[in-house]
N, C-alpha and C positions, 0 to 999 in steps of 0.2 A: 489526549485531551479533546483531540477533534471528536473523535467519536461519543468520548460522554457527551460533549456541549449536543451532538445530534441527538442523542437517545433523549436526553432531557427536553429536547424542544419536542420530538414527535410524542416523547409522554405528554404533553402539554398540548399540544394541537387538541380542536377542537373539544376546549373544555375537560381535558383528560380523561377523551374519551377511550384511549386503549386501557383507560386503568380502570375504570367503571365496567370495564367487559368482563373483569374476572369474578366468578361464580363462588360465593363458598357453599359447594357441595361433598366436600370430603375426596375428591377424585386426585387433588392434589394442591399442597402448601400455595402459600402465596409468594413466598422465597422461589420453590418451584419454577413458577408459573412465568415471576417475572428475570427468573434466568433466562425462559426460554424466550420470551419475547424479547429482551436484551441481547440475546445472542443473531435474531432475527435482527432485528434491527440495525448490528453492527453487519450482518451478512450485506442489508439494502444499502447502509451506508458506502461499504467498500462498491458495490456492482454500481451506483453514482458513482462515484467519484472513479476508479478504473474503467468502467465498461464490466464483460464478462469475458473470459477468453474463448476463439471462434478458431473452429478448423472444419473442413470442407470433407477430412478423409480421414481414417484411424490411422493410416501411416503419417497424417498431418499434423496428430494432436500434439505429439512431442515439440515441434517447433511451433504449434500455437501456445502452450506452456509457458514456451522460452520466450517467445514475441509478446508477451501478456503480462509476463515478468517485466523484462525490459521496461516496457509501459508502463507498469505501474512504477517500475523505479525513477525514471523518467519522470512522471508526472510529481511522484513527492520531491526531485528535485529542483522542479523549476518551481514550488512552493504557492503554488496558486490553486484555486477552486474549480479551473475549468473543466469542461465536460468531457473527459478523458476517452472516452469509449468511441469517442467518433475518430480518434485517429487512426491513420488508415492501417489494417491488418492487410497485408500482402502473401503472396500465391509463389514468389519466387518468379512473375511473368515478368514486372518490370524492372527492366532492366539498370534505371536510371534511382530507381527507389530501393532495389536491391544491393546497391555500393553505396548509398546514404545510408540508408540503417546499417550496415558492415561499418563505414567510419564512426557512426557514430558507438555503437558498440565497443569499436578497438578504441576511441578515446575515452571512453566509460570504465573500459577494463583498466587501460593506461591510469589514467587517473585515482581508481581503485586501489593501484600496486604500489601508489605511494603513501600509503595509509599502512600503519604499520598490524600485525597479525590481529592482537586486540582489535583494533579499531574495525579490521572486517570484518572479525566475528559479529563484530556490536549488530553490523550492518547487515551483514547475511541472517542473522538472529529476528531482525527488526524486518526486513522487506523480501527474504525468500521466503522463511517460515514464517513472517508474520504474527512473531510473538507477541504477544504484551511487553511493557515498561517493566511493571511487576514481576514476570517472568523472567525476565532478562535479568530483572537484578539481582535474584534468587539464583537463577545459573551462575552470572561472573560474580557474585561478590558485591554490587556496589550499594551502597547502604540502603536506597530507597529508590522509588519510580520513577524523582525526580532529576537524580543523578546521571538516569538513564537519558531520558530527554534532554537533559542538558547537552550532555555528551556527545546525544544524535545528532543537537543542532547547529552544535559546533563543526562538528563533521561535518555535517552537511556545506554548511556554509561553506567549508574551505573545498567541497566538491565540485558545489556551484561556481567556485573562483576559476579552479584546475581546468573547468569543462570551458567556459567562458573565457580562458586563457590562449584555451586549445583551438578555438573559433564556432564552438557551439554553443548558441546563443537560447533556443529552447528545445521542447523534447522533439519536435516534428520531424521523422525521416528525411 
């Protein structure tokens, strides 16, 4: 839902001028045109709101992957708008920042494993691969997109309780 409400407002920025840019010259549908710019748009929405993931080395990339993940799960769980991308990505130098993100991880995962199989699926479905609502309900079964949302946010919510139980309080290393 977050994502449409953005798409609809940048279609609407300036007079709707990204909708006024489309050409009919036969090169391609307007269905086309404005998949691809919705698809665009959901790409700018997510790199707001996460950052982009950052690695220094190609033997790096795998744990900037993994560090970028975390963040973004992080960030959907503490349920706020803030500017994700600035939190700090780390080299493995600091030492005191390197056993912060480790706890916080092992109460993430901890927290995680009391969530029964279903429910992680939902959640590995929704924030590693990054499905759709739609998607998801067409995979498990549940009648419509809203079902799916519901579901998440219920989860969620008791995740945020579990983490906050645990003594973390937001997503910051």
């Amino acid at each position: 839902m977050d994502r449409y409400a953005y798409i609809v407002e940048k279609l609407q920025d300036n007079d709707c001028r990204r909708l006024r840019c489309y050409e009919v010259d036969g090169r391609a549908e307007f269905s086309t045109w404005l998949a691809v710019v919705t698809r665009r748009l959901c790409e700018d929405f997510r790199r707001h709101r996460y950052g982009r993931p950052q690695s220094r080395t190609e033997d790096g990339e795998q744990r900037a992957r993994e560090e970028f993940r975390t963040r973004r799960l992080l960030a959907q769980l503490a349920g706020t708008d803030g500017d994700w991308s600035r939190l700090p990505v780390t080299d493995g130098t600091n030492p005191e920042l390197t056993l912060r993100e480790t706890e916080l991880r092992e109460s993430l995962v901890a927290a995680l494993s009391e969530f029964g199989a279903r429910d992680q699926l939902l959640l590995k479905l929704r924030f590693e691969y990054d499905l759709t609502a739609k998607q998801i309900a067409q995979l498990m079964g549940y009648p419509t997109p809203f079902h799916v949302y519901r579901r998440l946010r219920s989860r969620l919510a008791l995740l945020r309780r579990a983490l906050e139980g645990g003594g973390v309080h937001d997503a910051a290393p």
